[in-house]
N, C-alpha and C positions, 0 to 999 in steps of 0.2 A: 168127510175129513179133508176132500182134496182143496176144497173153497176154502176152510179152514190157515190149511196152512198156505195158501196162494197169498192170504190178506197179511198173516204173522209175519211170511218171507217180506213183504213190502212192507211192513214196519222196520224188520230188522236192518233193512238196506237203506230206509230213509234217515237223510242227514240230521233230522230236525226230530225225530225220538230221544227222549229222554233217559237219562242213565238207568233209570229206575227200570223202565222198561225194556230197555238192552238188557239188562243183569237178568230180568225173569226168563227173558226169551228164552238166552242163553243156557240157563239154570234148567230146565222145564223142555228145551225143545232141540238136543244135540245135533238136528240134521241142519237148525238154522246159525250151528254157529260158525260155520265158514262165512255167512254174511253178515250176521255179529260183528267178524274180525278185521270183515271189510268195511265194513260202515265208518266215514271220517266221524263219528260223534262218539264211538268208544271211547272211553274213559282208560288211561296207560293201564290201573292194577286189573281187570279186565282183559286188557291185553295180553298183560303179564302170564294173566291164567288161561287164555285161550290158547299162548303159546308155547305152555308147560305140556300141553295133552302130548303133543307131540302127532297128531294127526297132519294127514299127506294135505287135505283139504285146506284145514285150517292155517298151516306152511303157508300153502299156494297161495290165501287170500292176503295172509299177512307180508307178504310178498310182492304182490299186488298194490296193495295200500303205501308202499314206502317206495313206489314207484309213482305216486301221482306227487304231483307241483306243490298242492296245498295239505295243510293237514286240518282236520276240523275237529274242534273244541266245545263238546257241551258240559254246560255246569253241573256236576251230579246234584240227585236230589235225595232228600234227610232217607238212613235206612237203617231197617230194625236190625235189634241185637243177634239175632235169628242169622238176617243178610250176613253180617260182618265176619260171623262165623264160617260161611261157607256157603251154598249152595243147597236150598232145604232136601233133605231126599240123598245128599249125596256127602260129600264130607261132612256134614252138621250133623247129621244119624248115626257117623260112628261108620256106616256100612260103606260097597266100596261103591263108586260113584262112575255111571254111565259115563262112555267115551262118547266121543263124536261120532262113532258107528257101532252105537250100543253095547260094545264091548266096558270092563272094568277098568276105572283108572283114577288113582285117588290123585283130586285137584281142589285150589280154593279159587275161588272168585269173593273179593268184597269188594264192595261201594265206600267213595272214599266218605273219608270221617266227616259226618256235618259239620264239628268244631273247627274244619280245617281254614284258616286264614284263605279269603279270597282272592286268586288267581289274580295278579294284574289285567291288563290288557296285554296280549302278546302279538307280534306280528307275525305273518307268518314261518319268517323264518328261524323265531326265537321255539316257536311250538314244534316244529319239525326236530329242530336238536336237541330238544327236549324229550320226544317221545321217545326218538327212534336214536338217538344217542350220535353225538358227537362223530361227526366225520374225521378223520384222522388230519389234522392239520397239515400242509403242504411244508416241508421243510427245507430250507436250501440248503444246498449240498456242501458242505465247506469243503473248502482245495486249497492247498495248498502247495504254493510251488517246491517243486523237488530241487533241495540244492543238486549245483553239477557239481563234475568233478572239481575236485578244486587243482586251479592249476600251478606248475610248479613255479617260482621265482626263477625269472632270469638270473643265470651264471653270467654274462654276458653284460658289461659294465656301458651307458650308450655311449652310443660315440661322439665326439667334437668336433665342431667343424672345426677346418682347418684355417689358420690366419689369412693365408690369402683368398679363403672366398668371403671370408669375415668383410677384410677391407673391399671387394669389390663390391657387397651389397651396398657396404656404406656408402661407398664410391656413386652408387645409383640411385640409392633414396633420398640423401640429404639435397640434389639438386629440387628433386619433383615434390619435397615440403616446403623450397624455397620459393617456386612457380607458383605453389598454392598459397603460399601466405602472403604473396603481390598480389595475387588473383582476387583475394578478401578484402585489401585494403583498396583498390579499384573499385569495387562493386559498393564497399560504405561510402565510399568519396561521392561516387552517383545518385544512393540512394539520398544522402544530403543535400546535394545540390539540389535533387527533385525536389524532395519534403520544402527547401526554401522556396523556390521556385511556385511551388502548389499556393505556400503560405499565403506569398505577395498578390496572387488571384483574387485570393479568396480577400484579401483585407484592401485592395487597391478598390476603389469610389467607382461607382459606373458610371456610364456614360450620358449627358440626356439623353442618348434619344433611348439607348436602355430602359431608365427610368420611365421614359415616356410609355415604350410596348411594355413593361408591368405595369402600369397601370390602365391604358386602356384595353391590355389583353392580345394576344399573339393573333392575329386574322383568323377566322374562323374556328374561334374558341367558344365564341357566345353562340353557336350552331350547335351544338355540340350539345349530345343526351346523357345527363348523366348518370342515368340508369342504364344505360345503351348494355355496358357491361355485364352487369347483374342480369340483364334480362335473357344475356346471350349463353351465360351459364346454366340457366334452370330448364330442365328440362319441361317437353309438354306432357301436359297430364294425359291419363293414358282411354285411349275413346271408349265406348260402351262397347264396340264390337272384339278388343282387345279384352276388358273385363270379361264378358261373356264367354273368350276362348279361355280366360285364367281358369273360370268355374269350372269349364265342362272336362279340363285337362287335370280336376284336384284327384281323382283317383287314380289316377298314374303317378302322379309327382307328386304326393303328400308324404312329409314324412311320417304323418301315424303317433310323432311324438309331441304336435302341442294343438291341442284341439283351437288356442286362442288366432294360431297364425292361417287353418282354416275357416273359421271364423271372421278373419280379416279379410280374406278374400271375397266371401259371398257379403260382408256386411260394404265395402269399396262398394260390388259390382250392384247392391240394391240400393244404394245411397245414390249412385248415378243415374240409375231408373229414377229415383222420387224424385231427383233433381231435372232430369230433363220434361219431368211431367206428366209422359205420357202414361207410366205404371209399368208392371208388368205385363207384357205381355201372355196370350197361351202358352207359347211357344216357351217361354220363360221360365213360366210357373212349371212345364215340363222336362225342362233343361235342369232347375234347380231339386226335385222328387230326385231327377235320375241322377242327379251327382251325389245325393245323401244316399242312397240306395248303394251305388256304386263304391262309396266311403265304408258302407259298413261290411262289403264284400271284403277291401283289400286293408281295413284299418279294423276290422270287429264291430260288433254291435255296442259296446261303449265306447269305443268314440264317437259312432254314428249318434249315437242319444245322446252325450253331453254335446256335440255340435249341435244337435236340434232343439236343446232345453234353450241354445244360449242362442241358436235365431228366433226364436219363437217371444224371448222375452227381447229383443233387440228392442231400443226405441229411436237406431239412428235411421232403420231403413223399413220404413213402418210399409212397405210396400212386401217387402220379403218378409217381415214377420206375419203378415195377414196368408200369405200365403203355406207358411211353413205350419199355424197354425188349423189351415184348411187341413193337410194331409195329414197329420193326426198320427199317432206314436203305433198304429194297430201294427206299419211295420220293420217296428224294430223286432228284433229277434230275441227272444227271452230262455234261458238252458235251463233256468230253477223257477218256471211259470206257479203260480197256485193259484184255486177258482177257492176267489172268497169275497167276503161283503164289499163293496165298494165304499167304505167308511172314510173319511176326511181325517175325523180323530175320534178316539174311544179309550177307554180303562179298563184297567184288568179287576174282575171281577171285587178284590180288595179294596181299588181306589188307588194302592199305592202305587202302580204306573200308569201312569199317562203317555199317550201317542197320536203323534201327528205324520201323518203322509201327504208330501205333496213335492214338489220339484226335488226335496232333500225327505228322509224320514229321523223324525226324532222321537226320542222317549226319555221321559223322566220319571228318576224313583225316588219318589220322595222323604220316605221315611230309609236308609240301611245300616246294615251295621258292618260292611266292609269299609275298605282304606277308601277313602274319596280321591279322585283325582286333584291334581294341584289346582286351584280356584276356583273347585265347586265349594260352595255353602248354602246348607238349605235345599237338598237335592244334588242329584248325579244327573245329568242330560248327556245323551249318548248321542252322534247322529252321525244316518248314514246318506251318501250322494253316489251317483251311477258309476262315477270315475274314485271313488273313495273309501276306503274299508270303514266301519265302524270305530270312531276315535271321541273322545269327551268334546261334548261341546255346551259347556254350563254359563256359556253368556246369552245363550237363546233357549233359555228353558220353556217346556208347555207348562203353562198353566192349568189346574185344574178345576173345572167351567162346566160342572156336567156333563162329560163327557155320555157315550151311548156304553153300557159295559157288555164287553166280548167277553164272553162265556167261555169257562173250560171246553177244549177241543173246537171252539171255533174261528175262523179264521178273515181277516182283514189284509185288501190288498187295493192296490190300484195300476196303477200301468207300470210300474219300475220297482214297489216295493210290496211287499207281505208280511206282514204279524202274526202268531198262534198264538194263543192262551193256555197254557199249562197251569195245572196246580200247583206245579213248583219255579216254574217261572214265565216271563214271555219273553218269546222267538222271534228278534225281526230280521230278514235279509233282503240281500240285493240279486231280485228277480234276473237280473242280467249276469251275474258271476258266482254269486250263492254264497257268498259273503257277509255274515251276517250278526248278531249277539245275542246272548241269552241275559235276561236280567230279572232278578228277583229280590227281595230286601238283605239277603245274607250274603247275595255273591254274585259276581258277573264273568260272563269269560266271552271272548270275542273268535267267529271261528270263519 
């Protein structure tokens, strides 16, 4: 029994189990459903019932769960009249129904409705306030200024000045408006005489021999470079040995936030190599491993990959893509790894999805009958890339070509992505984040 439920426990905890099989576990095996409640692929009304029990365990997981970052989304699948009911064995028989430590406690669990309208795509953060409900929105505080007192009206009528200091101001200002308005008609009298003055320069005939130095040119005019300027402005381009300290310095000074400006750095410093001819050198090609290495230390293993997807196809600095290509993806770092067929592209059992794996993974469902995304027609195409959650992408549809077909429970991957085959639908995520979609002809949910 112990092998038994060693295998159950690692379903119930894997992201990539399906509703169906959550609800039985659940239903059938109470000690696994503290990891039932932890699993991001529960389904809410599930939730709902795991956290009616009122068990310490089940609390602690569900508690657990609404402390991680992301929340995870699978699409349930169709379930019998029996399921809807309750729990076989336990509210559906009438009788009272096993706790989570074997004790009585009447609870339901149902699978959501098949008929139910397909789940958009959500992001993660619409799935989170959806599950686990609405955070209290932040409110500002309104204030309002406290009237003061109010104070009393002057008894006290103001005072006048007195005549005689009336006449001494006058006495004092009407000179010093008089100084200033001399002062203005001086300063126009000048400014005119200039302006004529300027005029008569500018309109009076030059001189021969004027005439003569513009046309043959001020002495040492025709010497004279006239780029000399231009040249003196632009900086010099920056040497190999300066590129080289850019590279080896990006994991200190990267910001982590645009894989394109790292990028621009290694693709300058390998363009400079191809240009001066010689290639890279060893020393080079081990300067450029240990700064990708070093990138995926301080920036994570997606940016470390989408920097290496995008030297590896470079074709400006064909000396560093031959090389980035040598060292090979074995080390990037993967947290949602799976050991499965190394397939290129394959279909689900049915024929109606199709999937391709390769720098980006996509999948198309050809026949469904959920809401199609805006500008799919004639198929849904989903795809996913290292730096990119799962979004519609129905201008780059697979087509389907004979695909190889992946069997129920088996599994397709390659170095960044992985597929499952379900009955009720196919699973593909990103081996690097574990972000991923469920898609099958009724419904799709991105988790």
């Amino acid at each position: 029994m112990a092998s038994i439920y060693d295998e159950l426990g690692a379903i119930a905890a894997d992201p990539h189990t399906d509703w169906d099989t959550l609800h039985w576990i659940a239903e059938n095996y109470p000690e696994l459903r503290p990891a039932v409640a932890e699993n991001p692929a529960a389904y809410p009304e599930l939730l709902d019932a795991l956290s009616a029990i009122g068990d310490p365990e089940i609390d602690a997981a569900l508690a657990r769960r609404r402390s991680q970052p992301r929340a995870s989304v699978n699409p349930p699948t169709a379930a019998s009249s029996a399921e809807r009911t309750g729990l076989a064995g336990e509210s559906g028989s009438g009788g009272p129904a096993r706790s989570a430590r074997g004790g009585s406690s009447s609870w339901w669990i149902a699978t959501p409705d098949e008929e139910t309208p397909s789940p958009p795509i959500e992001t993660a953060s619409d799935t989170q306030e959806e599950w686990f409900g609405s955070r209290p929105s932040d409110t500002a505080a309104s204030t309002a200024a406290a009237p003061g007192p109010a104070g009393r009206p002057s008894t006290t009528p103001p005072r006048r000045s007195r005549p005689s200091t009336r006449r001494l101001m006058l006495a004092l200002v009407l000179p010093l408006i008089a100084l200033v308005a001399v002062g203005a008609m001086v300063l126009a009298l000048l400014d005119v005489n200039q302006g004529d003055s300027t005029a008569t320069e500018a309109t009076a005939p030059a001189s021969p021999s004027a005439q003569e130095d513009a046309a043959e040119g001020s002495p040492g005019e025709e010497d004279a470079d006239p780029d000399e300027g231009a040249a003196s402005s632009t900086t010099e381009p920056a040497t190999l040995q300066e590129l080289r300290a850019a590279v080896t310095s990006l994991p200190e000074e990267s910001t982590c936030a645009s894989v394109a400006d790292d990028a621009a750095t290694f693709a300058e410093f390998g363009t400079a190599v191809t240009t001066d001819g010689g290639g890279l050198e060893p020393s080079d090609s081990i300067l450029v491993q240990e700064t990708l290495l070093g990138l995926q230390e301080s920036c994570g293993s997606v940016h470390a990959a989408a920097l290496y997807l995008d030297l590896r196809g470079s074709e400006e600095a064909t000396a560093l893509a031959g090389t980035v290509q040598e060292m090979g993806s074995a080390w990037i770092q993967t947290s949602f790894p799976a050991q499965g067929q190394p397939l290129e592209s394959f279909a689900a059992p049915g024929g109606n999805v199709v999937c391709e794996l390769g720098e980006a993974m996509r999948c198309t469902v050809l026949e469904h009958s959920f809401s199609a995304p805006e500008g799919c027609t004639g198929g849904v195409t989903y795809a996913i890339e290292v730096d990119r959650p799962a979004e519609p992408a129905c201008g780059d549809p697979v087509e389907p070509a004979g695909q190889p077909v992946l069997g129920y429970g088996q599994t397709a991957s390659n170095e960044f992505y992985a597929c499952s085959s379900f009955q009720s639908q196919m699973s593909c995520w990103n081996q690097l984040t574990g972000e991923g979609i469920n898609l099958s002809a009724s419904r799709n949910a991105t988790y």
